[in-house]
N, C-alpha and C positions, 0 to 999 in steps of 0.2 A: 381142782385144788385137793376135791379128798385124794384122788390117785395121788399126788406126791406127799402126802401125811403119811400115806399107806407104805410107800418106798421109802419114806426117811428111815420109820420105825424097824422097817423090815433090814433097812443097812444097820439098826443099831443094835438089832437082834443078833445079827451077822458077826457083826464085832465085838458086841461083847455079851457071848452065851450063856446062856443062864447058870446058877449053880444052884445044885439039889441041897448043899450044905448051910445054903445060907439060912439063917437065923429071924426066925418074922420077930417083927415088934409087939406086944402087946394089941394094940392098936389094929395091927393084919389080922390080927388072929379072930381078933371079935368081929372084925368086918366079915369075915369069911361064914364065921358061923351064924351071922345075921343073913348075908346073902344066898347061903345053903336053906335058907328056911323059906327063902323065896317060890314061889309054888311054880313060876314060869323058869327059875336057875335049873337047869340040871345039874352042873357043878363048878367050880369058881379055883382057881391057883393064882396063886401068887407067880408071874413070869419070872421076875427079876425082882424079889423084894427088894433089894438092895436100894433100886430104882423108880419104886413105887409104880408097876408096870402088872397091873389086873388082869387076866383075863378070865372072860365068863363065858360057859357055852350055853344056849337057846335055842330051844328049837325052831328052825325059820319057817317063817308062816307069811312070805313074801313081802312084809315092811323092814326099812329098819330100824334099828336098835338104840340111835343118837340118846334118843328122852329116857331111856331105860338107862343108860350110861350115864347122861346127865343126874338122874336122879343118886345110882350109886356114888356118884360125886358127894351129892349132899348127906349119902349114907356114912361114906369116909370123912367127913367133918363130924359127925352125929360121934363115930368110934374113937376119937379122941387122933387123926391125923393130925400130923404136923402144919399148920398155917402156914403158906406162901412155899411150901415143898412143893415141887411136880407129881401130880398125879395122873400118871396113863392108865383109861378103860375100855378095855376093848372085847366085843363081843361078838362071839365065833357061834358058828352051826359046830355039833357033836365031832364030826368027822375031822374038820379043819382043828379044833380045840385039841382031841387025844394025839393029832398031829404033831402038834407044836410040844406039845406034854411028851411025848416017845423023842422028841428030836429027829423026826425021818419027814419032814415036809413043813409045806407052808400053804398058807392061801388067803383070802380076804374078809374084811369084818366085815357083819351085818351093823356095826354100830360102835362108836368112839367118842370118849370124849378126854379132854384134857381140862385138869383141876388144879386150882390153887388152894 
């Protein structure tokens, strides 16, 4: 089941690429600077503001990441998200993360979760 979450999201990346212009909400911005303060976050982008689509990177320490995702869920209701909006969290190792941030690859979460 998680492999085809992994592939949906990965077809919706495909289709519709990020854009560096887009505009955060209030709301992203404070999550971001809450979850950079995190002592295990290395560092946190907005994928696809537009789309409410997180990603965090972590350093992997061979579990994963679901509850840490989960919990940023409840972070993004604390920063004044939208109720009953989608929210994608997704949480990469360093390498895979500047990956996806350069636009030159891909690869797999250590951790996901999807929010309302």
């Amino acid at each position: 089941m998680r492999g085809i979450l992994s592939m949906i999201f990965l077809l919706i990346f495909m289709v519709f690429p990020a854009a560096a212009e887009e505009k955060l909400k209030p709301w992203q911005i404070k999550a971001l600077q809450l979850l950079k303060q995190e002592k295990k976050v290395l560092d946190a982008w907005w994928r696809m503001p537009s789309r409410n689509i997180l990603f965090i990177a972590m350093r992997p320490d061979g579990t994963r990441k679901d509850g840490f995702a989960e919990y940023v869920c409840m972070l993004l209701a604390d920063t004044g998200a939208p109720k009953g909006k989608l929210k994608i969290v997704e949480v990469h190792d360093p390498a895979t993360f500047q990956a996806y941030k350069e636009h030159t690859g891909s690869g797999s979460s250590m951790g996901m979760a999807a929010c309302r």
